[in-house]
N, C-alpha and C positions, 0 to 999 in steps of 0.2 A: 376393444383393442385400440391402443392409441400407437403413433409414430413414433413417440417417442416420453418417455419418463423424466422428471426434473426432479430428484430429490435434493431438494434444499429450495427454502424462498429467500435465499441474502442476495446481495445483487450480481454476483457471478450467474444464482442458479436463473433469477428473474430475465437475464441481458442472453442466457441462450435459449430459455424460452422463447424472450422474445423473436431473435433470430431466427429460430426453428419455425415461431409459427406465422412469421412472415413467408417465410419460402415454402408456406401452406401445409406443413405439418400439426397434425392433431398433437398438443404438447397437454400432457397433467403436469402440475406444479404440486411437490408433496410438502409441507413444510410443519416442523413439530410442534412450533410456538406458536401464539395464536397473534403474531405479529409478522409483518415481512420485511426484508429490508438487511436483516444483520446487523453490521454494522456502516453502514449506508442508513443513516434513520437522523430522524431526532425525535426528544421528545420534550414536552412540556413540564416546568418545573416549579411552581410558585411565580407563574406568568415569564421564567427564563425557557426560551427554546434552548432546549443543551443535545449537542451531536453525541453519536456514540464517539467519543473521545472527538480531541483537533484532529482535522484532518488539511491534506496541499493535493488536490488533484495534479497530478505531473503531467508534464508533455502532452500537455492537451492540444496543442497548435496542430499536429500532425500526426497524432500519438492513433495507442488503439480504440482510447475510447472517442475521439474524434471521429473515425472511421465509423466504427459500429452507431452513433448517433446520426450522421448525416446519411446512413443507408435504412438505417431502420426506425430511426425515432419520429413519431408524429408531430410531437411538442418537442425543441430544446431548450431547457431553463438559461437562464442568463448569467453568465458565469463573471465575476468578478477579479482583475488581475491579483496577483495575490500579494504583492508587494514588498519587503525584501524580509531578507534572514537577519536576526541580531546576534551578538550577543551580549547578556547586562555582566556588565563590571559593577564594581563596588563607585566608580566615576560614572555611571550612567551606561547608556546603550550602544554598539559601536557594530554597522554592517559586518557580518559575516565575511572576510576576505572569500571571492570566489576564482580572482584570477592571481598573476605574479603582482601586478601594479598596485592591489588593492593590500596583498601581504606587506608592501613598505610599510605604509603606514597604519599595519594593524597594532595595537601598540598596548593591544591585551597580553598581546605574549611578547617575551625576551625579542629584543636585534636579531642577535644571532641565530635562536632558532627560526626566525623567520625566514633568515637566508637558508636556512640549511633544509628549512621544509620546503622550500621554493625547486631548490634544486631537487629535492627528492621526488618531488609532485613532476617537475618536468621529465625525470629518467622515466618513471613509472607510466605514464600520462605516451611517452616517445612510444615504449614495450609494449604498451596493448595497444593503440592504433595501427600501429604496424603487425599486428597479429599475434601478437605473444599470448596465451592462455594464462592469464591473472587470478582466474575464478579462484584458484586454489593457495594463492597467495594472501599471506593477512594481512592488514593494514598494518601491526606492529613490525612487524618482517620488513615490511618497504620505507623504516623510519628509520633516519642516526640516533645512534643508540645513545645519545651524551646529551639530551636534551632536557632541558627543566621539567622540575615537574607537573608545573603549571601548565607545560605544552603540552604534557600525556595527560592530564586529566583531560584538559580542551578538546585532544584528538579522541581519547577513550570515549569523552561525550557524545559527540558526532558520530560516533561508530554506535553508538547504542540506541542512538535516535534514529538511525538508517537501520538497522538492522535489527534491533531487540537484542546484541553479544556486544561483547566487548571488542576493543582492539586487536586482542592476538587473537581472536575468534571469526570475525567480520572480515570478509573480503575486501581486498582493494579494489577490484572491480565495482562492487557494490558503490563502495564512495563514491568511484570515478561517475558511476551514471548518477546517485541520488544528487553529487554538484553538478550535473549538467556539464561536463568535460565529456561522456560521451553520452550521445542525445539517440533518443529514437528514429529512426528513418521507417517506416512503415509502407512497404509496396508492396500488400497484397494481394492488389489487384493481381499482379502478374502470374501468370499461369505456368511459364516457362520459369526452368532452373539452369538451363543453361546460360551460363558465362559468357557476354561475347565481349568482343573487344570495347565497344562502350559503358560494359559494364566494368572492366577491370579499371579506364580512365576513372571513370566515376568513383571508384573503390580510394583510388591512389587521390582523388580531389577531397575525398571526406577526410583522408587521414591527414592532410597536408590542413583542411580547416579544424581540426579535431585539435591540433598542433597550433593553431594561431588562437585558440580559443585560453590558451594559459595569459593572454595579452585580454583578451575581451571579452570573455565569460561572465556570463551571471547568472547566478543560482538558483534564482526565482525566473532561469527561461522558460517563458510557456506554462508558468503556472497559475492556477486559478482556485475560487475558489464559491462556489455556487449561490448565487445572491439568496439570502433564505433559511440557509442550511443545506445538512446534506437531505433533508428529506423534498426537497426539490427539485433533484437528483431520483428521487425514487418515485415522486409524482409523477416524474417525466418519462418513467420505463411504464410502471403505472395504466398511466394513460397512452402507450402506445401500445398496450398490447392489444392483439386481434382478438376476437369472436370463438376461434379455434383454439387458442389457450385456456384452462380449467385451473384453478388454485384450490387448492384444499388446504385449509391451516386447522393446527390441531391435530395434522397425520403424523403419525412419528411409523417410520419405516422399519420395520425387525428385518427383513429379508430382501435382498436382492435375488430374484428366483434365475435357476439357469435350465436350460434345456439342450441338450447334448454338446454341454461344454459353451453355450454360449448364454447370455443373459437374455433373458423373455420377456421378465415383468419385475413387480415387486409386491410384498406383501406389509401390512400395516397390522396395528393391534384390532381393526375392525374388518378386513376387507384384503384382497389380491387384487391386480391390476397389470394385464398382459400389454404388453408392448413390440414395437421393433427393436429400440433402444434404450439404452437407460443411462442418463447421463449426473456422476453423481457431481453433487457441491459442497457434501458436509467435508469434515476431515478426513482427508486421504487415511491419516495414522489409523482412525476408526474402520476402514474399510474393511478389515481382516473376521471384525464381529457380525457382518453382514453376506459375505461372501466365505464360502468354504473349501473351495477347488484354485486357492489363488497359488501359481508356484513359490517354490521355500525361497529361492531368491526374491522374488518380490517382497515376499514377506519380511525379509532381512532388510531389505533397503528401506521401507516401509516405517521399519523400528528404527533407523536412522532420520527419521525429519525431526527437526530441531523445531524448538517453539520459546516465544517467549514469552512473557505475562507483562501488562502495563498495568497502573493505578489512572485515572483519571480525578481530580478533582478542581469541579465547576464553581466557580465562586462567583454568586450576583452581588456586583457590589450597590450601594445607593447612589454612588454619583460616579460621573466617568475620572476617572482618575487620571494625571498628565504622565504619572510612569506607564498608561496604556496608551498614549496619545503617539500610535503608528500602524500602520498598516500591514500586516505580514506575520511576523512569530519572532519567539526567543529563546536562544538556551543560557543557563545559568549551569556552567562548568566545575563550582568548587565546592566541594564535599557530595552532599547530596546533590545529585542534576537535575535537570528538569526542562523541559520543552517547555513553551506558555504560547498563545495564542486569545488576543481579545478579539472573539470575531463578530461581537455585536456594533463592531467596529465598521465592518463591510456592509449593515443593512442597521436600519432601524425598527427592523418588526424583530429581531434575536431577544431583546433585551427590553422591559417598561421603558417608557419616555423619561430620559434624565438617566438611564442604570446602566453598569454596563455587565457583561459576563465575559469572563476571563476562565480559560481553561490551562490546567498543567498538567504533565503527562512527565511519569514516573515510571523507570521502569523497575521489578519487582524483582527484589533476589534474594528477599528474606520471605517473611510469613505477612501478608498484607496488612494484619493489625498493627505488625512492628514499622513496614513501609508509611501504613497511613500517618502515625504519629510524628517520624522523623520527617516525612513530608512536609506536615502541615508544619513542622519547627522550621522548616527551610524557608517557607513562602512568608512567614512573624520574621525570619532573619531578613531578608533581603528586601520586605516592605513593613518595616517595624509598624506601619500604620493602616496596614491593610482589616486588620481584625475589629477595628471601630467604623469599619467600611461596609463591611460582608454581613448581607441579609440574607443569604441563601448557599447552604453548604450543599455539595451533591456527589456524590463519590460512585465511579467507575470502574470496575476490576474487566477487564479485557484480553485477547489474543488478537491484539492487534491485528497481524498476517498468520494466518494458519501453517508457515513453513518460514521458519530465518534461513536467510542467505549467509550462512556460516560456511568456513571453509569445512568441515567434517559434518555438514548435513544433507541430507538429500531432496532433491526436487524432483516428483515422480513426471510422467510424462503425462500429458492427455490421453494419450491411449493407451490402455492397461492391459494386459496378458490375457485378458477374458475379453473374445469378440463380442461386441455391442453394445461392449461396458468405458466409458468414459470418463477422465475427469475433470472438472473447471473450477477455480479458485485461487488464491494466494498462495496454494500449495499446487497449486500445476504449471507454474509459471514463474520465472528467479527474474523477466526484467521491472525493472520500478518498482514502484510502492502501492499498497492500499488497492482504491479502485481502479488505477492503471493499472495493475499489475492484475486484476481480475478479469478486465479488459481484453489484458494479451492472452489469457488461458483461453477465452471467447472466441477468441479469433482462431485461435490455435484447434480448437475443438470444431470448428465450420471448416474447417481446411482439411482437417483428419477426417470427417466426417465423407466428405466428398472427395477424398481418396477412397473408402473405405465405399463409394458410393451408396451412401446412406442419404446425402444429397446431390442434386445434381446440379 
């Protein structure tokens, strides 16, 4: 009989394990692949370290996964700033504009529309920090409609890099936090929900700096990005887990068992395993083939989460290249898009001595044969000379986040309609990206937990 169940080994399920068995719960870790990590990993490539796709840990200064390391981790890896956003023009590289000041002289896009997205980003930017509900507003919706088309591709890009959807699909909200316009504040310590009057001061000083951050923002605040890879990241959970944590890979879970309406254990192709709780981390969308007693509305909303597909492809090249020679990422906005990241940039054990590895991230809306090709014609187009470079082709078909932050998708909660049934992942949580955003389900699931006094 264990305290509690962790189906899934990616690093959602791994990070409340660990949690769990720090606060001395007996935890099993179930996980189907005979690897762990998800996509938190890297692996080895023709001597390239390659991540499961590029990845930007967000808000890490103060964020959740800052919290959850400095309470429970043994070892923290050493995280490297992450350094700014581009984007490549056909004239070379030009910072990503993140405040009003830096929109003057962005000079990728039209004058005009840069005034007019200036003002728009301020109306927007005023309406949610002062409390307006944006979630369900789209990034097209909050745009002048008389704008070049060079500025909707640019904006449509950036909505599909944050989100995995398009423009009229992606939330403005979504933008507002992935630019760091609105920033995490994370005080979970606090036990109390009431409001007092220091609190409401402090409410009314965030929005008033939320508001001057259109002057001083930048887009890379508080991001990082793990000297090593991301699997030094996962060394680091890894090695802190306790004594009282159990993994088992190669378990693939058929059942979530329940006992008088509440979940008990779970069952594998080999084996049952009784519990107090069961905390899941695979796809929420999937829960419905594991669980039988889940209400018809859950189930409905359930068939509402949205997903989206990327392509990843990792290119070693033989010598480091000066269109790589930066620190941070890229988007290339015209026709086909594409995220890039050189992160053998940040450490010298990613890449052979002399090489570098360069990742691009695509996102996928045809059939991945048809994306790989038009792909790989994007990356010959915008570096005619990259293919007399590249020793090492490596291709990544991915879901990125297990739930897009679309205006018509749903984000279920951590705690499910079934007592003692749980959920943590990229799909139980809508703030941030990637592993922040797994982060915040972590937190969210120790806090429901001990409401639900399952901890104390």
């Amino acid at each position: 009989m264990y305290d509690a169940i962790v189906v899934g080994g990616g690093i959602s399920g791994l990070l409340s394990a660990l949690a769990l068995g720090k606060h001395g719960k007996n935890v099993l870790v179930l996980e189907k692949q005979g690897h762990l990590g998800g996509n938190c990993n890297s692996y080895q490539v023709d001597g390239f370290w390659v991540d499961t796709g590029p990845h930007a840990i967000t808000h890490l200064q103060k964020g959740p996964l800052r919290v959850l390391m400095d309470k429970y981790f043994d070892y923290i890896p050493t995280f490297m700033d992450y350094g700014a956003y581009y984007v490549r023009t056909p004239r070379g590289i030009r910072p990503i504009p993140s405040n009003l000041r830096e929109f003057v002289t962005f000079d990728a896009l039209p004058r005009m529309d840069r005034l007019m997205l200036s003002q728009a980003l301020t109306k927007t930017l005023t309406l949610a920090t002062f409390g307006i509900d944006m979630s369900k507003e789209s990034v097209y919706s909050c745009l002048p409609h008389n704008l070049s088309d060079a500025t909707y591709d640019f904006v449509d890009t950036i909505s599909y890099f944050l989100s995995g959807k398009s423009m009229r699909e992606t939330s403005i909200h979504r933008v507002l936090y992935g630019s760091s316009f609105v920033r995490d504040s994370v005080m979970y310590e606090s036990e109390s929900r009431d409001q007092t009057i220091t609190d409401h001061l402090t409410g009314q000083l965030t929005n008033i700096t939320a508001l001057g951050r259109l002057v001083t923002n930048k887009t890379a605040y508080a991001q990082a990005y793990p000297r090593g890879g991301l699997r030094a990241v996962l060394g680091s959970v890894l090695h802190s887990l306790p004594d009282n944590v159990e993994i088992k890979t190669g378990a693939r879970v058929k059942e979530i068992l329940m006992d008088c309406g509440r979940a008990c254990g779970v069952s594998t192709d080999e084996e049952s395993y009784d519990a107090e709780t069961v905390v899941y981390s695979g796809f929420a969308k999937d829960l419905p083939a594991l669980v039988d007693c889940l209400p018809d509305d859950y189930l409905r909303d359930l068939g509402k989460i949205d997903q989206a597909k990327s392509l990843c492809i990792w290119l070693g090249l033989s010598q480091q290249l000066k269109e790589f020679d930066y620190i941070g990422s890229e988007v290339w906005f015209r026709e086909k898009a594409y995220w890039a990241m050189p992160i053998s940039n940040y450490s010298s054990t990613i890449a052979p001595k002399g090489k570098q590895l360069v990742g691009f991230m695509f996102v996928v809306k045809e059939t991945v044969k048809s994306e790989k090709k038009r792909a790989m014609d994007t990356i010959h187009q915008v570096f005619p000379t990259i293919e007399g470079q590249t020793e090492m082709v490596h291709y990544q078909v991915t879901i990125p986040e297990k739930a897009a932050v679309s205006i018509d998708g749903y984000i279920p909660d951590v705690r499910t309609p079934v007592p003692n049934l749980y959920l943590v992942g990229t799909d139980a949580a809508p703030q941030s990206m990637g592993i922040t955003r797994a982060a915040y389900s972590v937190i969210d699931l120790l806090k429901r937990m001990k409401e639900d006094k399952h901890l104390s």
